[in-house]
N, C-alpha and C positions, 0 to 999 in steps of 0.2 A: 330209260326215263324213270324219274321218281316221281309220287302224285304225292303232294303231303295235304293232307285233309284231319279233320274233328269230323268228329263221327257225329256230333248235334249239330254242323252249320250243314244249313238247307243249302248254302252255295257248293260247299264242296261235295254235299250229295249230290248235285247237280252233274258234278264233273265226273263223279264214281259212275251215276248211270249213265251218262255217255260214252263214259270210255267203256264200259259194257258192250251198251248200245252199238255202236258203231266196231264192235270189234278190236279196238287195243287194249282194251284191259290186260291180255297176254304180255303187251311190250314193257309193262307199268310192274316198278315196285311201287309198294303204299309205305310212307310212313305218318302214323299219328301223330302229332303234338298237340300242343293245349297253348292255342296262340297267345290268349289274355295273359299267361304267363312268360309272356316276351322270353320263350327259350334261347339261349347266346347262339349267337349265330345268324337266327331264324332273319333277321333282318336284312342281313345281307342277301336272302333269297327273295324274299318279300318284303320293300321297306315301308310300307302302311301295316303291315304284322298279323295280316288277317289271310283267312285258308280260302278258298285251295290256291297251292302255289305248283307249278310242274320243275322240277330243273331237268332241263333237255341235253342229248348228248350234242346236238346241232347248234346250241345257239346259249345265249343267256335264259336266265328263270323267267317264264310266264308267273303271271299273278291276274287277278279278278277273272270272275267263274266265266265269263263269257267267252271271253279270251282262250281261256287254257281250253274251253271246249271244241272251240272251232278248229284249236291244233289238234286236241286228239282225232277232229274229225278227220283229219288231212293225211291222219297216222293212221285210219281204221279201213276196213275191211266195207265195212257200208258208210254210206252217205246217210247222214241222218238231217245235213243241213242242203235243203234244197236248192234246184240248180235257179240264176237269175228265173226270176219271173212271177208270177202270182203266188206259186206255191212259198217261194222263200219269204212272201213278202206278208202272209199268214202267219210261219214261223215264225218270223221276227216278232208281229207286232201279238203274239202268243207270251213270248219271252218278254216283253216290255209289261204286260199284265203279271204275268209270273213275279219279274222282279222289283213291280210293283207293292203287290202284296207279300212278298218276302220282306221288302227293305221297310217298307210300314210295321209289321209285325218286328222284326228285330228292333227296331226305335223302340215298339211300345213293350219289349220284352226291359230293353235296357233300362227304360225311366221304371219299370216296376222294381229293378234288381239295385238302382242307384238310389230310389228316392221311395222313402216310406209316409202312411200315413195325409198330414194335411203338405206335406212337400211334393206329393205327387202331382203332376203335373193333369186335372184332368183334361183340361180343354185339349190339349197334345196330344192323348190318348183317344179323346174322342173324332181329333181330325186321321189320326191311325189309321181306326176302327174304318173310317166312314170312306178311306182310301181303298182298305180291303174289302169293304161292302161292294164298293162300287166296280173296283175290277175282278171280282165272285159274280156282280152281275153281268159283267161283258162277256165273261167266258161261259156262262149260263146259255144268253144269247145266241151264242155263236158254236156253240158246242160241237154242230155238227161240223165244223171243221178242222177238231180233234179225231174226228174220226180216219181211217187210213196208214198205212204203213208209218213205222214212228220216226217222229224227228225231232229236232232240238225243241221245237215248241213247245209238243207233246211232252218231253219230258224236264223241261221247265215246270210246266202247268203241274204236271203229276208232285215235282219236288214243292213246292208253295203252297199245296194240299196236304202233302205228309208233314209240313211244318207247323200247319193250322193246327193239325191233329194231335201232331206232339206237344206244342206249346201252347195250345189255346183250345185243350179239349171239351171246353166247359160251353166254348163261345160254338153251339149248332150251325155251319151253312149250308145244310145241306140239303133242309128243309124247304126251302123256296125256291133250288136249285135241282130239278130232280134229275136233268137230264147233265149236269156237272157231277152230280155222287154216279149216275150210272156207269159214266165211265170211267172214273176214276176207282170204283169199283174192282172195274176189270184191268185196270191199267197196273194198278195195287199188285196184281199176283204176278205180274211181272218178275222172272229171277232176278233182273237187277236193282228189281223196288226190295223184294224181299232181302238180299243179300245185304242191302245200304240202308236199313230200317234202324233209325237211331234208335228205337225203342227196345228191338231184340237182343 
C-alpha cells in the first residue's frame, strides 16, 4: 500500500498517526506531493486533488481522511476504532468536532492566503473562528472521555490541535480550556505525534 500525504494537511496527519496507531504503518510506503500543484497523474488517484489518498494492492485508491483511516484500521494490528456501541459512538462524534474545527480553520487559512487587505472576508472569518470556539468548547466539556486507550477520536482531536498550533499560533485555546491542553499535552509526546509534526 502507498499512503500519499503533505506533511502541513492536518487530514493526512490524521491518516499518518493512525496508521502508526493501529499498527500498519509497516505495510505503508509514504510518498509526498504538493496537492495545490495538481502533480500529472495525482488525479487519477484522487480526483477532488487533495491528500491523503491510500492506493491499495486490494482494490482501487481511497481518498478523504476518514475513509483511508478506517481502512488502515482494518489493515492494522489494533483496533483504534471501537467496536458497535457507546464507545464507537464517542469516537465518532469526537472526529466530527475534530473535523469540525479542521475544515473551519482550513477555510479561514485559505480566505487569508487568497484575499488580502479590505477583500478579506471578515464576517467568514469570524463565523470560522466562532465554529472552532465552539467545538474547543465541546471537547473541553467532555474531556474526560479522551481519556483511555487510543482511538480514532483521540487522534482526531489530538490532529485539529496540532493544526491550531501550527497555523493559528497567535490565536491562545488553551487558556479557558485547561483540562483540553492537559491532555493534549500528553497526547503530544506521542511517537506518532512526534514523528508527523508538520513543524519538525
Amino acid at each position: 500500500m502507498k499512503l500519499i500525504y503533505a506533511a502541513a494537511s492536518p487530514y493526512a496527519r490524521k491518516a499518518r498517526v493512525a496508521a502508526i496507531e493501529c499498527g500498519a504503518s509497516d505495510k505503508l510506503d509514504i510518498e509526498a506531493v504538493a496537492p495545490w500543484e495538481d502533480p500529472a497523474g495525482y488525479r487519477d488517484v484522487n480526483p477532488v486533488g487533495k491528500v491523503p489518498a491510500l492506493v491499495r494492492d486490494d482494490g482501487p485508491p481511497l481518498y478523504q481522511s476518514n475513509l483511508v483511516c478506517e481502512y488502515l484500521d482494518s489493515q492494522g494490528t489494533i483496533k483504534i476504532y471501537p467496536d458497535p456501541g457507546p464507545a464507537r459512538w464517542t469516537a465518532l462524534r469526537q472526529i466530527a468536532a475534530a473535523d469540525g474545527i479542521l475544515d473551519a480553520s482550513v477555510a479561514e487559512r485559505m480566505e487569508g492566503m487568497f484575499h488580502e487587505g479590505d477583500a478579506i472576508a471578515t464576517k467568514f472569518i469570524d463565523r470560522q473562528e466562532l465554529s472552532v470556539k465552539m467545538a474547543l468548547d465541546q471537547l473541553e466539556a467532555e474531556a474526560t472521555d479522551l481519556d483511555g486507550p487510543v482511538t480514532i477520536g483521540q487522534v482526531a482531536v489530538a490532529c485539529a490541535l496540532g493544526y491550531r498550533d501550527f497555523r493559528f499560533a497567535e490565536v491562545d485555546w488553551r487558556d479557558s480550556r485547561p483540562k483540553l491542553a492537559a491532555w493534549f499535552a500528553e497526547f503530544a509526546q506521542r511517537p506518532s505525534m512526534i514523528e508527523t509534526d508538520p513543524a519538525a
